[in-house]
FIKOLZA-1660 file (N, C-alpha, C; in steps of 0.1 Angstrom, whole numbers, plus 5000, padded with zeros to 4 digits):
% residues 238
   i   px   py   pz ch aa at
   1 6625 6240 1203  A  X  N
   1 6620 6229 1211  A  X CA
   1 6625 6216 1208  A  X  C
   2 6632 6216 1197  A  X  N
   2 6637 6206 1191  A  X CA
   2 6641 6197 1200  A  X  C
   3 6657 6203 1204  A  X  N
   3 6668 6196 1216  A  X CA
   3 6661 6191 1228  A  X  C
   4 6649 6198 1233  A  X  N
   4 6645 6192 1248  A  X CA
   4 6635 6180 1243  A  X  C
   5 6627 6179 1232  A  X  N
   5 6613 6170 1232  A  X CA
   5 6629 6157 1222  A  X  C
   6 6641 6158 1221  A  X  N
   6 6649 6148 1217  A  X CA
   6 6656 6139 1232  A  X  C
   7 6655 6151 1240  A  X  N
   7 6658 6147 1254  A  X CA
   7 6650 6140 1261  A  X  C
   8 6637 6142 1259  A  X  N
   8 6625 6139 1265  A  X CA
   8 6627 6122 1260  A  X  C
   9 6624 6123 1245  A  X  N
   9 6622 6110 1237  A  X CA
   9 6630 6099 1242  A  X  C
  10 6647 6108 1240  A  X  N
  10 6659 6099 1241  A  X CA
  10 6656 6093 1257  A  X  C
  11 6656 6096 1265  A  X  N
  11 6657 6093 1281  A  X CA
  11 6638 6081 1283  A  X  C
  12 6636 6089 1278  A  X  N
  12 6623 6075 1278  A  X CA
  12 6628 6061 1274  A  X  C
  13 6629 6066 1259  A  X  N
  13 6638 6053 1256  A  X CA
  13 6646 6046 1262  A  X  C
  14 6658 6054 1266  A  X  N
  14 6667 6048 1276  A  X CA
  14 6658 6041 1287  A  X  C
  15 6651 6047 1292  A  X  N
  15 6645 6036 1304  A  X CA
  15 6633 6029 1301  A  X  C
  16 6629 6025 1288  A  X  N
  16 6621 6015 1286  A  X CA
  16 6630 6006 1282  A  X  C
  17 6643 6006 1276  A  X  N
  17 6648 5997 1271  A  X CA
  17 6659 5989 1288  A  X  C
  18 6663 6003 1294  A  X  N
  18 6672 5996 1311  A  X CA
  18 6664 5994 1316  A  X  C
  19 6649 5998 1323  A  X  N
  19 6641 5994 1332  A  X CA
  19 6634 5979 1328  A  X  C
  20 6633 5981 1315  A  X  N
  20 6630 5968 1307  A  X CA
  20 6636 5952 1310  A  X  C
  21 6646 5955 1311  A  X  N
  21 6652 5945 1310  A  X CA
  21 6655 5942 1326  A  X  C
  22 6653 5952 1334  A  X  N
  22 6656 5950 1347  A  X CA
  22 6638 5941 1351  A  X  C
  23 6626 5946 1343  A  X  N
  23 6616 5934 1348  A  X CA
  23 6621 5924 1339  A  X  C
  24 6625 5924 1326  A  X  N
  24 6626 5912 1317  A  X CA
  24 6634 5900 1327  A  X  C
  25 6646 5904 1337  A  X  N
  25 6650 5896 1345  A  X CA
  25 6648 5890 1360  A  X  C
  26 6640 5899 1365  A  X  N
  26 6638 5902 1380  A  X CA
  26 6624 5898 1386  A  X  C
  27 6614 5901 1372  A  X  N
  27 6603 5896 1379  A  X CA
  27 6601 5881 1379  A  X  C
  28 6595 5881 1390  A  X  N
  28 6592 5865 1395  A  X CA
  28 6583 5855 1380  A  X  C
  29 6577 5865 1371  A  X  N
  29 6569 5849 1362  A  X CA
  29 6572 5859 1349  A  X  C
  30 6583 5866 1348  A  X  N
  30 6588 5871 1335  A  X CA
  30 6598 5858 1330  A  X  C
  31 6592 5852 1314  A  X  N
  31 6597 5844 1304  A  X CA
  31 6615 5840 1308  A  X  C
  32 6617 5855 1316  A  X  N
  32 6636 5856 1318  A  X CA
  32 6637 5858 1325  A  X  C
  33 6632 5852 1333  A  X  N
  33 6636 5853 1349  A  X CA
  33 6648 5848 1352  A  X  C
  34 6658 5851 1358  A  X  N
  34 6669 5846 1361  A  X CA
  34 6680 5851 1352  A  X  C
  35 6678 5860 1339  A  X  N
  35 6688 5859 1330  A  X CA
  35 6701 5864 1336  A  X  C
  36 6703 5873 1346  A  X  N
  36 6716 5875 1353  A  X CA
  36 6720 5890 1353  A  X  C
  37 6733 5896 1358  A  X  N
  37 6736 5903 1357  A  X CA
  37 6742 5908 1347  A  X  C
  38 6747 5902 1338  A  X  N
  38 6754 5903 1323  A  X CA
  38 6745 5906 1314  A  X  C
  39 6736 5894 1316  A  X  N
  39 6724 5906 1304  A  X CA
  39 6717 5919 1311  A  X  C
  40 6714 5923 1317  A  X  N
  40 6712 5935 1324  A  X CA
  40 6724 5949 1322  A  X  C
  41 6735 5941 1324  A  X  N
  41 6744 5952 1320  A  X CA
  41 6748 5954 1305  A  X  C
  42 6743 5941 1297  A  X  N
  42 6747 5945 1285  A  X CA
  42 6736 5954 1278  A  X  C
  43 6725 5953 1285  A  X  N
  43 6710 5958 1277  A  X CA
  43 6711 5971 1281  A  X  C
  44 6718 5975 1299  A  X  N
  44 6716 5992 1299  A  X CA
  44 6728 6000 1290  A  X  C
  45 6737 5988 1288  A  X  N
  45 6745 5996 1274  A  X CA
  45 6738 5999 1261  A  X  C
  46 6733 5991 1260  A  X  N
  46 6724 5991 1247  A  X CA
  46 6714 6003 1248  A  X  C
  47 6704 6004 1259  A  X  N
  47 6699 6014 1262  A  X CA
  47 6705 6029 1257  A  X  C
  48 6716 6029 1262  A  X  N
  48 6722 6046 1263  A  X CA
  48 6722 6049 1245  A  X  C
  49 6727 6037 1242  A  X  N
  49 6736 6037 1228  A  X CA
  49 6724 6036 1214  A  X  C
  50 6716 6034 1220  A  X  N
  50 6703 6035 1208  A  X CA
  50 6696 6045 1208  A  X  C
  51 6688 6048 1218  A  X  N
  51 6684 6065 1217  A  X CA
  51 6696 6075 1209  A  X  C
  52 6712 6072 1216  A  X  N
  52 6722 6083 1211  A  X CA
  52 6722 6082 1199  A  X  C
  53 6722 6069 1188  A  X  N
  53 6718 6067 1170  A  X CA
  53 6710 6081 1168  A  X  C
  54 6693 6076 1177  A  X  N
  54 6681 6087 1167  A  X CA
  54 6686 6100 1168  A  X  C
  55 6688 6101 1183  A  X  N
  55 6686 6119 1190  A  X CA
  55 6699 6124 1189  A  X  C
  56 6710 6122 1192  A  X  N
  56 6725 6127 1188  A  X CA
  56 6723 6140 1179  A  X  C
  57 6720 6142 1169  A  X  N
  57 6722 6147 1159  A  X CA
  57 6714 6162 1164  A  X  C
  58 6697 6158 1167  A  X  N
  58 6689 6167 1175  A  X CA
  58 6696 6174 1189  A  X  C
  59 6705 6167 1195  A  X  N
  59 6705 6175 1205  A  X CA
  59 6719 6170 1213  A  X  C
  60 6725 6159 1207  A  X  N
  60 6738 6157 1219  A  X CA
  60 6737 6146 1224  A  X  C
  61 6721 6140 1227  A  X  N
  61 6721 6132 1232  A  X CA
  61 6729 6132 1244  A  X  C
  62 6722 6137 1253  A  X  N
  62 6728 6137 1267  A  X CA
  62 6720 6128 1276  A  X  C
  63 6710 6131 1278  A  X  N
  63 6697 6123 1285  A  X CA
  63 6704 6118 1303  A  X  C
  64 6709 6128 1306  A  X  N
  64 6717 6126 1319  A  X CA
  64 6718 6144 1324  A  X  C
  65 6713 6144 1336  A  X  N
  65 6714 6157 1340  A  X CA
  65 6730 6162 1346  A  X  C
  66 6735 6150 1351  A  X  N
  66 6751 6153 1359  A  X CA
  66 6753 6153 1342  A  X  C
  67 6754 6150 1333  A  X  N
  67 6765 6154 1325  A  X CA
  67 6760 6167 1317  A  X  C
  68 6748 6168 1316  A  X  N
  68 6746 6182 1308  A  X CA
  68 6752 6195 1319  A  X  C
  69 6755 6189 1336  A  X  N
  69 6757 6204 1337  A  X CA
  69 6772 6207 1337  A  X  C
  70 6779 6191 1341  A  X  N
  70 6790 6189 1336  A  X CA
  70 6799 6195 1323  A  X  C
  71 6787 6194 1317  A  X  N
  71 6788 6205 1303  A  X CA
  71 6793 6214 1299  A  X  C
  72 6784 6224 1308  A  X  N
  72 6778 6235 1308  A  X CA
  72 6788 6238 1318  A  X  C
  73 6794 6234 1328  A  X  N
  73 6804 6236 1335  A  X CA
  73 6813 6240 1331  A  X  C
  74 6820 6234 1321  A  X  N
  74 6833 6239 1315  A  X CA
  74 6834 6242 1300  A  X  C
  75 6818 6250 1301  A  X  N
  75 6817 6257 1282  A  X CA
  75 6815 6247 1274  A  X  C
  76 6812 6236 1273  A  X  N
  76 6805 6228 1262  A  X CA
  76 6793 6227 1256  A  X  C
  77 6784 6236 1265  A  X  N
  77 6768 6235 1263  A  X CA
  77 6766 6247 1276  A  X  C
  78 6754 6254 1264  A  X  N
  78 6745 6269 1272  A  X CA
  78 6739 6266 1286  A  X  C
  79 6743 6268 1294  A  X  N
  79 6734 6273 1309  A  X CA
  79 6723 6275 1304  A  X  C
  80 6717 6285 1302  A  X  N
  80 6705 6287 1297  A  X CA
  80 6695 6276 1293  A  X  C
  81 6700 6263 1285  A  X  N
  81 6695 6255 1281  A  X CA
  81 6695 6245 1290  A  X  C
  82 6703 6242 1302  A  X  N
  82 6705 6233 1310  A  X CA
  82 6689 6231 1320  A  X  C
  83 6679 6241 1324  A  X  N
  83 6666 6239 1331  A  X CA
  83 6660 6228 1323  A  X  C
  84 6659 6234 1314  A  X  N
  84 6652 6229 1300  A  X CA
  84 6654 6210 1298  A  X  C
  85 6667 6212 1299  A  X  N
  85 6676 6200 1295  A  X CA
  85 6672 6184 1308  A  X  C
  86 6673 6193 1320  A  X  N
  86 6672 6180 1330  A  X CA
  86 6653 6181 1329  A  X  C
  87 6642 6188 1332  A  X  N
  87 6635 6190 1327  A  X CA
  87 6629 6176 1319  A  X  C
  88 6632 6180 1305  A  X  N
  88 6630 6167 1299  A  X CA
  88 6640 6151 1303  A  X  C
  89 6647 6150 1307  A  X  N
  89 6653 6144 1308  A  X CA
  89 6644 6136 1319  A  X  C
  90 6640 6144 1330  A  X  N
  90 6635 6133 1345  A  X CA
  90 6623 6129 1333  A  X  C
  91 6615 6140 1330  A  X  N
  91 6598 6134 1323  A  X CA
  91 6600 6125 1316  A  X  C
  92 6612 6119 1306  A  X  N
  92 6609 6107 1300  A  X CA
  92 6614 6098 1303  A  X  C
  93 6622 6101 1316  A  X  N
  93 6622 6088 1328  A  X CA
  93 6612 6086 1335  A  X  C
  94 6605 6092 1339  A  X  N
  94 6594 6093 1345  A  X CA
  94 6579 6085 1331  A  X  C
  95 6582 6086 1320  A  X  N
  95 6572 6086 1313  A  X CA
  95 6576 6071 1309  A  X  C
  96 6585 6071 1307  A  X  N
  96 6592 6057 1306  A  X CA
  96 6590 6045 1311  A  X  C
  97 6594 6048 1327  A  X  N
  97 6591 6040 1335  A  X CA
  97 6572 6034 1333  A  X  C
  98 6570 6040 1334  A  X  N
  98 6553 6038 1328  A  X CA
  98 6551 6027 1319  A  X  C
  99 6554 6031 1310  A  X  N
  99 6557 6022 1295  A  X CA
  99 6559 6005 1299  A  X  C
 100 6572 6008 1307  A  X  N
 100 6575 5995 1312  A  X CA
 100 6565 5988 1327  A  X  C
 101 6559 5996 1332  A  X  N
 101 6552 5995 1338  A  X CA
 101 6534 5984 1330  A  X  C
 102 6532 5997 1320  A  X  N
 102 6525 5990 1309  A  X CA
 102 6525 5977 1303  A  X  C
 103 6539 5974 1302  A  X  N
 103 6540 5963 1294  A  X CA
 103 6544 5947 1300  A  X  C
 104 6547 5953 1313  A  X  N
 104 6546 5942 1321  A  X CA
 104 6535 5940 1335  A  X  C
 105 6530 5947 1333  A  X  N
 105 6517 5947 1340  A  X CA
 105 6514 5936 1346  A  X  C
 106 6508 5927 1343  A  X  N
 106 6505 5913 1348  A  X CA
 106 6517 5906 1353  A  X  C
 107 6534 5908 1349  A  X  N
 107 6541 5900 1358  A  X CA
 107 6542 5906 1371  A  X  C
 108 6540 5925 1369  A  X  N
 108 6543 5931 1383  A  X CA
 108 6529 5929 1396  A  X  C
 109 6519 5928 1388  A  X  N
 109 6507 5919 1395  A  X CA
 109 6507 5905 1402  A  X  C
 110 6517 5897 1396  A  X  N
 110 6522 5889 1401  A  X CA
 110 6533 5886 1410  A  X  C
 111 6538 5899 1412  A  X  N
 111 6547 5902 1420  A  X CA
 111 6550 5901 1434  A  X  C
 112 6553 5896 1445  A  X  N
 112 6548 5899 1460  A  X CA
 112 6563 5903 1465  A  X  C
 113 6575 5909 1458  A  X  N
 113 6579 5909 1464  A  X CA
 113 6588 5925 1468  A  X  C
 114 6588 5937 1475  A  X  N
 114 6587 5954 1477  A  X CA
 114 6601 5953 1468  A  X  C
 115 6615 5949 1473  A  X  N
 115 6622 5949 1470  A  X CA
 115 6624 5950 1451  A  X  C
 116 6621 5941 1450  A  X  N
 116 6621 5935 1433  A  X CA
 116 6616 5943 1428  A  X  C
 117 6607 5951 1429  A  X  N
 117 6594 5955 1424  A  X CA
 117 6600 5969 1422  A  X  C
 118 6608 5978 1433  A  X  N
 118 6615 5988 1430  A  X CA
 118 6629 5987 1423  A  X  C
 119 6632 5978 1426  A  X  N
 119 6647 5973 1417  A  X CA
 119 6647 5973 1402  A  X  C
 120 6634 5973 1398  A  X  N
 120 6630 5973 1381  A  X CA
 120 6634 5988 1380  A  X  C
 121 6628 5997 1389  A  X  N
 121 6625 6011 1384  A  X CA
 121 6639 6019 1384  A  X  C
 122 6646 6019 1403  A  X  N
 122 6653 6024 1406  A  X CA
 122 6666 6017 1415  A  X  C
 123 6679 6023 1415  A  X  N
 123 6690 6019 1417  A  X CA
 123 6688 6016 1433  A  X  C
 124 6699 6007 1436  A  X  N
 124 6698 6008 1454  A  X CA
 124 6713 6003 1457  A  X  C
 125 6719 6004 1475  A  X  N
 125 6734 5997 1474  A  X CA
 125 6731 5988 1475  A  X  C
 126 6744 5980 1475  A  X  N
 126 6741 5965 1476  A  X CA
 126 6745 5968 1495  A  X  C
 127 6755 5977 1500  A  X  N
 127 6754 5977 1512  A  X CA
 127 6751 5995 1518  A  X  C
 128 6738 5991 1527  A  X  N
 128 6737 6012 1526  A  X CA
 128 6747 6016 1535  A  X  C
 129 6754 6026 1529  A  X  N
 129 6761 6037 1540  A  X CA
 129 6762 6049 1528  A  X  C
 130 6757 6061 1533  A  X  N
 130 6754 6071 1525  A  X CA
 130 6766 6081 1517  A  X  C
 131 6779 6077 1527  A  X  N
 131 6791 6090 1520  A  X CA
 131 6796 6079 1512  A  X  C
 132 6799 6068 1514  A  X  N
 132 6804 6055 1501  A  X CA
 132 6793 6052 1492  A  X  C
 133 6784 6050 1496  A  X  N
 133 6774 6048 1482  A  X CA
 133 6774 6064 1475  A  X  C
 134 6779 6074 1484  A  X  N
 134 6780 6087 1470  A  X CA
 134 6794 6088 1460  A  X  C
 135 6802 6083 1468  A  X  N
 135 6818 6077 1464  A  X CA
 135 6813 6067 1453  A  X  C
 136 6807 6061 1454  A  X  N
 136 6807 6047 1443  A  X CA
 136 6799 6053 1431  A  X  C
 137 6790 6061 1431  A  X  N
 137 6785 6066 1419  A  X CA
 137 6793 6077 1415  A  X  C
 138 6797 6088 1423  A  X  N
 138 6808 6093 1417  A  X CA
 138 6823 6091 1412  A  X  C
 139 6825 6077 1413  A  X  N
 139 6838 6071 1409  A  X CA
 139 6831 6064 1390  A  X  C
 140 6823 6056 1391  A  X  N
 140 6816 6057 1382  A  X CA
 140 6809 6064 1373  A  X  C
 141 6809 6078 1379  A  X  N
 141 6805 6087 1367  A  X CA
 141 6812 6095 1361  A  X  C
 142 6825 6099 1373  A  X  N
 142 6836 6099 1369  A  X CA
 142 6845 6093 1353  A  X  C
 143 6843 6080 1356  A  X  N
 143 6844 6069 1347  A  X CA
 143 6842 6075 1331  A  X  C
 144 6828 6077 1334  A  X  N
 144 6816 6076 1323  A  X CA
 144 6822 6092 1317  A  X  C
 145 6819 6102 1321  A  X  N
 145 6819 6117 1319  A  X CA
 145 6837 6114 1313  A  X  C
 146 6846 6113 1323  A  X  N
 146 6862 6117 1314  A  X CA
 146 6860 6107 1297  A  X  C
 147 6858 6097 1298  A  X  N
 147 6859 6089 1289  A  X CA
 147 6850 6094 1279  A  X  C
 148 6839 6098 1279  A  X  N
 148 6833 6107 1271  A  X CA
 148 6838 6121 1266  A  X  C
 149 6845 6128 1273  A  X  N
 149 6853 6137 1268  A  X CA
 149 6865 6136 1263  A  X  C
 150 6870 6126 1264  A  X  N
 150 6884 6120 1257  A  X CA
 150 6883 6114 1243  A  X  C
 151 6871 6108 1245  A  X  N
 151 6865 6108 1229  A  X CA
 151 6867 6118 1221  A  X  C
 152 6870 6131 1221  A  X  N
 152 6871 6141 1212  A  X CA
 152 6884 6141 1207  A  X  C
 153 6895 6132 1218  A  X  N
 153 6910 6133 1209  A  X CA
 153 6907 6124 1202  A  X  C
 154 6901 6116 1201  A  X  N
 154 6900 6101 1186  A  X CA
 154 6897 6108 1174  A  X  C
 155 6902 6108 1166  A  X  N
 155 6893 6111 1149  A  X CA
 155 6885 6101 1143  A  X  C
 156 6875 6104 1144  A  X  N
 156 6867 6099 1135  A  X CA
 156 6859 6093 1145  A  X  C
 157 6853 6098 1159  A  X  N
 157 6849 6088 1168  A  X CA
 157 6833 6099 1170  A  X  C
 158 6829 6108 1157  A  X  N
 158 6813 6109 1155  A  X CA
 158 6805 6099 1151  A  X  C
 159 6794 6099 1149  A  X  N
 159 6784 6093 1141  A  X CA
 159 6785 6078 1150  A  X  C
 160 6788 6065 1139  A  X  N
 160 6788 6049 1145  A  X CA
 160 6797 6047 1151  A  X  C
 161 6811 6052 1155  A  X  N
 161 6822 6048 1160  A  X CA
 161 6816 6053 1175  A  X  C
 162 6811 6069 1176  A  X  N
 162 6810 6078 1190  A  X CA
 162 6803 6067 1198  A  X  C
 163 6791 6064 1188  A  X  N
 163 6779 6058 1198  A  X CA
 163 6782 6042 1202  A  X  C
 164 6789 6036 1199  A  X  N
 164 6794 6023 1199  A  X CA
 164 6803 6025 1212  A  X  C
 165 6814 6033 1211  A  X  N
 165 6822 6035 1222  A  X CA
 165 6816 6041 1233  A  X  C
 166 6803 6049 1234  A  X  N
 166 6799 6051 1242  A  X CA
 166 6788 6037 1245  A  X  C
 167 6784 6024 1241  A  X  N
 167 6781 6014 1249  A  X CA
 167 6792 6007 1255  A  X  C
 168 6805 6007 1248  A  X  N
 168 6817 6001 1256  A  X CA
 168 6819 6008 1270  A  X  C
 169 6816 6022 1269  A  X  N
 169 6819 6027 1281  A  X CA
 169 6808 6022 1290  A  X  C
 170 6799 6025 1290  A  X  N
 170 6786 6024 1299  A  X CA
 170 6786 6003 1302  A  X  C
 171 6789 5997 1294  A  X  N
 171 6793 5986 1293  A  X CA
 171 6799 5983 1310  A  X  C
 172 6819 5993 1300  A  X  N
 172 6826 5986 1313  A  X CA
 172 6825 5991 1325  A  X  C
 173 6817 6004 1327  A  X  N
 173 6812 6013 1343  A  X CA
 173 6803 6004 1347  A  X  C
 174 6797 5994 1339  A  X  N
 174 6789 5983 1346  A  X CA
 174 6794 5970 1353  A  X  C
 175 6800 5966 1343  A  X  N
 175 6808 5953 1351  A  X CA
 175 6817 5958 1360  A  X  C
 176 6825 5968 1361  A  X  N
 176 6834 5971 1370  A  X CA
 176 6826 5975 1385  A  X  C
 177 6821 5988 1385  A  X  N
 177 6811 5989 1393  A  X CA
 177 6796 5988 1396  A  X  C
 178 6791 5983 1390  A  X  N
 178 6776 5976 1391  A  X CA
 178 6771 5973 1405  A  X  C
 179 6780 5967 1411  A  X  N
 179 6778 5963 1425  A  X CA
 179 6777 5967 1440  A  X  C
 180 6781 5975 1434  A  X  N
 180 6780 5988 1449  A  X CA
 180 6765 5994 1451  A  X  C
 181 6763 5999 1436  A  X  N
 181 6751 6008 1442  A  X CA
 181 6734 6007 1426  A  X  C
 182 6746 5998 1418  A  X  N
 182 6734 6000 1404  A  X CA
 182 6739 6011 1396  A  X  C
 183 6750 6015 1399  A  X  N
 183 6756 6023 1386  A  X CA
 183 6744 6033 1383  A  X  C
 184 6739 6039 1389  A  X  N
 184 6729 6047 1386  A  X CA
 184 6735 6058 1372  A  X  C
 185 6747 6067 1380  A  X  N
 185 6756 6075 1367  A  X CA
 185 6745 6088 1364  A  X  C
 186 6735 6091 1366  A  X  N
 186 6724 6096 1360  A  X CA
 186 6714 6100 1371  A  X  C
 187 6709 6110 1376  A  X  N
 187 6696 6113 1379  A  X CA
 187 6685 6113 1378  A  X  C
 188 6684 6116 1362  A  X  N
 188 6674 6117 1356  A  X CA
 188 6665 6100 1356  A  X  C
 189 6681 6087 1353  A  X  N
 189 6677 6075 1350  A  X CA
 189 6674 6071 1363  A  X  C
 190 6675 6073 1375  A  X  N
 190 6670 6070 1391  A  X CA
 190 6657 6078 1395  A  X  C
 191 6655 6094 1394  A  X  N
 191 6643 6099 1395  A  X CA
 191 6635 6097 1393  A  X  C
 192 6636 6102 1375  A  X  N
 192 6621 6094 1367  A  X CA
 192 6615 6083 1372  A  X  C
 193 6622 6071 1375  A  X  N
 193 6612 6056 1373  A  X CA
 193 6612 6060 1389  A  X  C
 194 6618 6064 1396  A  X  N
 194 6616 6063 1410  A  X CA
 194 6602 6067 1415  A  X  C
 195 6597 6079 1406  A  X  N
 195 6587 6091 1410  A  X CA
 195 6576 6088 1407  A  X  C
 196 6579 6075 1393  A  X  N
 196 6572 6068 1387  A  X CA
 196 6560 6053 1396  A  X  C
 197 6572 6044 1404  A  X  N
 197 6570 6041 1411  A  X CA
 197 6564 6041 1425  A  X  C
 198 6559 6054 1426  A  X  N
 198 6557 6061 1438  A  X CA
 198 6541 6062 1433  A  X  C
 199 6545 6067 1421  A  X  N
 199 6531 6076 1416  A  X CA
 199 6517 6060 1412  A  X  C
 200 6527 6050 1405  A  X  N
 200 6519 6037 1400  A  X CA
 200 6506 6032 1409  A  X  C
 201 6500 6025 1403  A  X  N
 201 6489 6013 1412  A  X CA
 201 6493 6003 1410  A  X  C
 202 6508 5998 1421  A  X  N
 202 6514 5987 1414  A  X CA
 202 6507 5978 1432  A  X  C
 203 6508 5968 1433  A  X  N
 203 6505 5955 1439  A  X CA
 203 6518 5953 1449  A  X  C
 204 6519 5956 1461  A  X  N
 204 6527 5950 1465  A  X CA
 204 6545 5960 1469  A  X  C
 205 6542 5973 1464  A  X  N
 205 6555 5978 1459  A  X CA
 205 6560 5981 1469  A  X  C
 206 6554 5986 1480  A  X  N
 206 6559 5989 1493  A  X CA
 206 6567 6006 1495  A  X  C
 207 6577 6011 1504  A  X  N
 207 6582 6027 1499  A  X CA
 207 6592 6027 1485  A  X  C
 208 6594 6038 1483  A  X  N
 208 6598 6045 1472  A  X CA
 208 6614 6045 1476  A  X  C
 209 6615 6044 1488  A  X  N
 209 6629 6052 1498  A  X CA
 209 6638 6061 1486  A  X  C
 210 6629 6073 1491  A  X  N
 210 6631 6088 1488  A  X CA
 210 6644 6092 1492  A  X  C
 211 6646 6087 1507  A  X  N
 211 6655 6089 1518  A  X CA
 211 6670 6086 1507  A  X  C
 212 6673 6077 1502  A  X  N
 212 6684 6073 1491  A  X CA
 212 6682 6079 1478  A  X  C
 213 6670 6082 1473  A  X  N
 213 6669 6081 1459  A  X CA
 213 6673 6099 1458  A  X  C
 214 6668 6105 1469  A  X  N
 214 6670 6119 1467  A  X CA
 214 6689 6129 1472  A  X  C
 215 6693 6117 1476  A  X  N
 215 6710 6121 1479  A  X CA
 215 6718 6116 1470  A  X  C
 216 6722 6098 1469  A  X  N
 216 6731 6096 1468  A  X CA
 216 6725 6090 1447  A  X  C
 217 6720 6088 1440  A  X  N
 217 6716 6090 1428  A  X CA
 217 6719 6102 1419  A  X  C
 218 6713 6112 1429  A  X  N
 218 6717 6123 1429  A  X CA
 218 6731 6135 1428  A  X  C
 219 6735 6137 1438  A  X  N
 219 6748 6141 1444  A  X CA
 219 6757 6133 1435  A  X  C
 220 6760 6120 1440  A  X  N
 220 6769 6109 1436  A  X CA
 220 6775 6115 1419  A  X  C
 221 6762 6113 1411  A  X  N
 221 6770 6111 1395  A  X CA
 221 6771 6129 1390  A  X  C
 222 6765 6137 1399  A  X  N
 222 6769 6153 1398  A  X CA
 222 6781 6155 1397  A  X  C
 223 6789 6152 1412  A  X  N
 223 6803 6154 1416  A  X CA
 223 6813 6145 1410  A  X  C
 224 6801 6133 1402  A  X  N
 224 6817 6124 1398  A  X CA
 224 6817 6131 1383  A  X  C
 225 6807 6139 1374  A  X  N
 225 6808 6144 1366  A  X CA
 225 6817 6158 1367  A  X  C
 226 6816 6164 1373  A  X  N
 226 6819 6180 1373  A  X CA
 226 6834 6174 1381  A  X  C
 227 6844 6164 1387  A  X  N
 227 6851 6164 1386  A  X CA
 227 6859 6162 1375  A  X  C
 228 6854 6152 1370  A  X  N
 228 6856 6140 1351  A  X CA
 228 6864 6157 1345  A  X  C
 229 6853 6168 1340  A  X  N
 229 6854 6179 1331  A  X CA
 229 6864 6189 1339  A  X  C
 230 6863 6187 1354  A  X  N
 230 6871 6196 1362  A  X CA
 230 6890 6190 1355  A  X  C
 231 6891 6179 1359  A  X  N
 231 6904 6172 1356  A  X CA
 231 6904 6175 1343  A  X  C
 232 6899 6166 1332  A  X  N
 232 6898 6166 1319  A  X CA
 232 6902 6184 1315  A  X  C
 233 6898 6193 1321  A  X  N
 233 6902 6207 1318  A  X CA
 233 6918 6210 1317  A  X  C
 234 6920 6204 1330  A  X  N
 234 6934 6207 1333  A  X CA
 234 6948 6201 1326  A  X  C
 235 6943 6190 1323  A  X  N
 235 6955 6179 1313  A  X CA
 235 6958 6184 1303  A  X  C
 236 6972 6184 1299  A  X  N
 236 6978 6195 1286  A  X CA
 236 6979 6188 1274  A  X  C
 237 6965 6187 1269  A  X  N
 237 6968 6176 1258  A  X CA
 237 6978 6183 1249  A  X  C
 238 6975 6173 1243  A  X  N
 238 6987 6177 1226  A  X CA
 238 6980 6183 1214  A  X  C
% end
């Protein structure tokens, strides 16, 4: 049980510390209101890359369902373990979001505005059209997934080096594409707070829009994953 309750942990974390910072900036009478896009993208790097420190070791530190099947797709990790795997993964996005919900309580009470209020939890486009906003997260997970598996030609890129380069990555999949759709990259990191936000007694929050959260979050960083490992297969390294 080890690997899933590290998945569970790790993916909470991740979205107490990105959902976090998404009210630390967004809500209307949060201390940081206004801090910007830069700190948001630097914090959900920080996010990925701190959980990966504790739980790495426990389990891989995957806390992303497109990439555990990604995985599992081209022999890297057991099928068998992959139910298991996304499983924990939505629950401590889902448990997560809470947390942050908890701790900002009184700004989100203060809140009046639908938009904002789900923008803490969950991703959205900046313009909707459903086969490009799945293009934009799969170009970006893309991103994320090859560059993750390319890490294995580096030596020496386990332990402090892995997890470092894996905030540079998640880093530059932010500033590059951020803008399209929220760089979701992840399901589990859109689901969870989404289901969360659905489920809350929050003030003001207005729909969930299921209608996006259940396609293009979804689908999007799947296909940009299982291409990443599809290509990455084929290149003849040295």
């Amino acid at each position: 049980m080890l690997p899933y309750l590290a998945e569970f942990l790790g993916t909470m974390m991740l979205i107490m510390l990105g959902d976090g910072v998404c009210a630390n900036v967004n809500l209307s009478k949060s201390g940081m209101k206004g801090g910007g896009t830069v700190q948001i993208t630097m914090a959900w790097a920080a996010a990925v890359m701190i959980p990966a420190f504790i739980f790495g070791a426990a389990s891989g530190a995957s806390f992303n369902p497109a990439l555990t099947i990604a995985l599992a797709a081209d022999g890297s990790f057991a099928w068998n373990m992959v139910p298991g795997y996304i499983v924990a993964q939505i629950a401590g996005g889902f448990v997560g979001a809470w947390i942050v919900w908890l701790t900002f309580k009184k700004q989100f009470d203060a809140e009046e505005d639908a938009a904002t209020i789900l923008g803490v939890f969950s991703t959205g486009p900046s313009i909707p059209s459903t086969g490009w906003n799945i293009v934009s997260e799969a170009v970006a997970t893309f991103v994320l997934v090859f560059a993750i598996k390319g890490m294995a030609q580096v030596g020496g890129m386990n332990g402090l080096q892995g997890n470092v380069a894996v905030y540079v990555i998640i880093l530059a999949c932010g500033m590059s594409f951020g803008g399209t759709t929220g760089y979701a990259m992840n399901p589990a990191r859109d689901l969870g707070p989404r289901l969360a936000h659905a489920c809350l007694p929050i003030k003001n929050k207005g729909t969930s829009n299921f209608a996006y959260g259940l396609v293009v979050p979804i689908f999007g960083p799947i296909i940009g994953a299982l291409l990443a490992v599809g290509l990455y297969a084929i290149i003849p390294w040295a």
